[in-house]
C-alpha positions as a Python dict, from the first residue, in 0.01 Angstrom:
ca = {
    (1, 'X'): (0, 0, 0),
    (2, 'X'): (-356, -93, -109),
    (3, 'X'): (-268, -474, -222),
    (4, 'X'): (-380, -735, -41),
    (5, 'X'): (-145, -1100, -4),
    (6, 'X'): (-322, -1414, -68),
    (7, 'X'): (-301, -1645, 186),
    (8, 'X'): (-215, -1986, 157),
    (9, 'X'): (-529, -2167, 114),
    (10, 'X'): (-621, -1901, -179),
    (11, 'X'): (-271, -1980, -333),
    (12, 'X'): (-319, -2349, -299),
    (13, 'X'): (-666, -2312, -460),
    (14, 'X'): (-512, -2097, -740),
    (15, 'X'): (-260, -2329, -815),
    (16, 'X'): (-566, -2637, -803),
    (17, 'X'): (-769, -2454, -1012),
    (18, 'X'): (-610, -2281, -1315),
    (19, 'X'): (-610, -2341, -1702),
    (20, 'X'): (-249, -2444, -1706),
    (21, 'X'): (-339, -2746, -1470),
    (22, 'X'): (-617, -2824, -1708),
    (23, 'X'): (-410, -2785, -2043),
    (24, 'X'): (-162, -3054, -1841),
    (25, 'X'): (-438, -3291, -1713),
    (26, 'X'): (-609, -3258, -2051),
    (27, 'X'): (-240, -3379, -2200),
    (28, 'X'): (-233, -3642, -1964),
    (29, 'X'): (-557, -3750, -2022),
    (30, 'X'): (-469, -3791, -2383),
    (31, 'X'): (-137, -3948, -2329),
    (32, 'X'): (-300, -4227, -2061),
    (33, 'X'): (-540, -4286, -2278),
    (34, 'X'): (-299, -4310, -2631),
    (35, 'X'): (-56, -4552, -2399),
    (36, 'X'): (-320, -4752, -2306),
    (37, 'X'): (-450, -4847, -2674),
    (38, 'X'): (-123, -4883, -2833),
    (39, 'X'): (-50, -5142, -2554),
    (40, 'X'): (-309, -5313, -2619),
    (41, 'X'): (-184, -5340, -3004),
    (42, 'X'): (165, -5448, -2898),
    (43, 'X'): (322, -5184, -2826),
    (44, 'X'): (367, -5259, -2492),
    (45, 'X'): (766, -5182, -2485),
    (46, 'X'): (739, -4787, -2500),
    (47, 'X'): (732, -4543, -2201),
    (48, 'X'): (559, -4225, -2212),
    (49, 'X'): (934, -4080, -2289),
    (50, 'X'): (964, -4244, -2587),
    (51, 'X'): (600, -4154, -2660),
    (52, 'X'): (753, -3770, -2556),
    (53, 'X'): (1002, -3855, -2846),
    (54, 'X'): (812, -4024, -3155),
    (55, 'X'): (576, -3756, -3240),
    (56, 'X'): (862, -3520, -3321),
    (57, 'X'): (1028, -3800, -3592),
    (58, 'X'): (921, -3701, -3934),
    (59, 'X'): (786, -3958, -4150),
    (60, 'X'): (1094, -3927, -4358),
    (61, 'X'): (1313, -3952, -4097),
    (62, 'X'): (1465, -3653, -3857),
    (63, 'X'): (1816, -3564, -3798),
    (64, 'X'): (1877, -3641, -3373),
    (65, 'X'): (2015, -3286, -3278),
    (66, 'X'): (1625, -3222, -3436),
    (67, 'X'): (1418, -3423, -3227),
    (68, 'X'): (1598, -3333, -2914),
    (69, 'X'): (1493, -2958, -3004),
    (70, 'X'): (1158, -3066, -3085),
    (71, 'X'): (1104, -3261, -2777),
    (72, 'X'): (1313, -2981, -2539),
    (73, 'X'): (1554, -3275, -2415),
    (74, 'X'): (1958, -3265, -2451),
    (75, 'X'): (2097, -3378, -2687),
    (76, 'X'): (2239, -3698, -2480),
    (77, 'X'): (1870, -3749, -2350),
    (78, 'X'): (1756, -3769, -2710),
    (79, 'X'): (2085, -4020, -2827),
    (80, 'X'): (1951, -4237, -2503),
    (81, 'X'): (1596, -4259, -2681),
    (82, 'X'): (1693, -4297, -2999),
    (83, 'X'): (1906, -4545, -2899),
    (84, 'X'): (1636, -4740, -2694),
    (85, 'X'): (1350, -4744, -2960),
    (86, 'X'): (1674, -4881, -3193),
    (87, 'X'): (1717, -5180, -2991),
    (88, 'X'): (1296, -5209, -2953),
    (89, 'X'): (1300, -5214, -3350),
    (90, 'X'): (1103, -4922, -3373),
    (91, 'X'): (1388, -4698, -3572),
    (92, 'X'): (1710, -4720, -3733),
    (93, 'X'): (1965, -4440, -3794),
    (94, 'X'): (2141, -4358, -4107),
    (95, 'X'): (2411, -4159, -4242),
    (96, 'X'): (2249, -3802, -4347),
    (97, 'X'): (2329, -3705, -4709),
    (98, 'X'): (2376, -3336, -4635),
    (99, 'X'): (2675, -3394, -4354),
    (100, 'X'): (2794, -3760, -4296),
    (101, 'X'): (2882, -3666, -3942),
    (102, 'X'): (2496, -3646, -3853),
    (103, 'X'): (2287, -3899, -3881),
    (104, 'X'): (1918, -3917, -3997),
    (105, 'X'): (1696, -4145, -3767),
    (106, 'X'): (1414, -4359, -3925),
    (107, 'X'): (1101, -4527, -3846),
    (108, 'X'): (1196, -4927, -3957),
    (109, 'X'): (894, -5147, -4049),
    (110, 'X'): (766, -5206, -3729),
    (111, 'X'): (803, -4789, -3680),
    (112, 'X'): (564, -4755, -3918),
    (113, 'X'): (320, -5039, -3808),
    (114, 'X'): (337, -4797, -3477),
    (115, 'X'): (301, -4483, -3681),
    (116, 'X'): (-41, -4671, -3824),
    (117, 'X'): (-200, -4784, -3457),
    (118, 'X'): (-131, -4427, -3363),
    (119, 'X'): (-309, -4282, -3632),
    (120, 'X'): (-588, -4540, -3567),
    (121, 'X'): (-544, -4468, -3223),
    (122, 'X'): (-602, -4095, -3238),
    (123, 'X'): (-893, -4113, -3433),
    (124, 'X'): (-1039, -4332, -3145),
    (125, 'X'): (-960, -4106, -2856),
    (126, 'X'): (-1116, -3814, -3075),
    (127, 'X'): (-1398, -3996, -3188),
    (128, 'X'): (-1450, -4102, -2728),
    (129, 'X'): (-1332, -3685, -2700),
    (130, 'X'): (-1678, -3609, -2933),
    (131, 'X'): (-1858, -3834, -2696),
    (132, 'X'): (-1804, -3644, -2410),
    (133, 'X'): (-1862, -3298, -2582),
    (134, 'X'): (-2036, -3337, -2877),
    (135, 'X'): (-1970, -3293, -3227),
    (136, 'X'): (-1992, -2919, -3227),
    (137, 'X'): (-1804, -2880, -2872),
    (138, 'X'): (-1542, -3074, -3017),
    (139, 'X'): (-1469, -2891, -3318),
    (140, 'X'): (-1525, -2566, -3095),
    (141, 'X'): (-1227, -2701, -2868),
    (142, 'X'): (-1039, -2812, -3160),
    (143, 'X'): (-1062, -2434, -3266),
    (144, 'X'): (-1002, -2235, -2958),
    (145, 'X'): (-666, -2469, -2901),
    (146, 'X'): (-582, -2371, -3220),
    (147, 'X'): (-618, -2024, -3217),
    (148, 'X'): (-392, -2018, -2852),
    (149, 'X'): (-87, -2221, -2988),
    (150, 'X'): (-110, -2048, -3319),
    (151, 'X'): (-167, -1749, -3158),
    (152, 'X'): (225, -1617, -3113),
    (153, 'X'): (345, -1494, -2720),
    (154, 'X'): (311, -1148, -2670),
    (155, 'X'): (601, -948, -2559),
}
């Protein structure tokens, strides 16, 4: 009988203020900033879903059913994507060796032109990231990030 109830302007506050809501603006931060650079090189065509969607597509080429695990969309959501960034030029799909049913989607030429202004591209955000913080806060963030996502859930 002893608890107390937040009230609504502590709730609201709570839900303003917590590390979840900075993990997410801190994503945001670094997708805003990712989508405005690769525009910039040309890539003007993609949507932050398809930039949900390319990270997860291996160099060598990922089967669908694959990325749409990796990027926790269906299936169908994943076959629209694909399909989209196929007609953009960005990736091709091919037969998979292992089970002809399934197919293996590629990065085409321009893919990998992407795949290069988003390496550039990261180095740039990282490089206006140490900044902001400093070489050694960087690598300090860099590190405790690490250690939470590698870090496996309890229970």
């Amino acid at each position: 009988m002893g608890e107390t109830t937040p009230d609504r302007d502590a709730i609201a506050s709570y839900r303003d203020h917590h590390i979840g809501r900075l993990f997410l603006r801190a994503h945001r931060d670094f997708s805003e900033r990712a989508m405005c650079k690769l525009q910039e090189r040309g890539h003007d065509g993609l949507g932050p879903a398809h930039m949900g969607l390319l990270p997860h597509l291996d160099v060598d080429g990922t089967r669908a059913s694959v990325l749409a695990e990796r990027a926790a969309i269906s299936k169908q959501a994943a076959g629209v994507l694909v399909q989209d960034l196929e007609s953009k030029g960005y990736v091709r799909r091919e037969p998979d060796p292992a089970d002809r049913r399934a197919a293996i989607v590629c990065f085409t030429a321009d893919g990998e032109r992407f795949l290069r202004d988003a390496y550039d591209v990261k180095h740039e955000i990282e490089a206006e990231y140490r900044a902001i913080l400093g070489e050694s806060g960087f690598d300090r963030l860099q590190h405790l990030l690490s250690q939470i996502v590698d870090d496996p859930p309890m229970g």
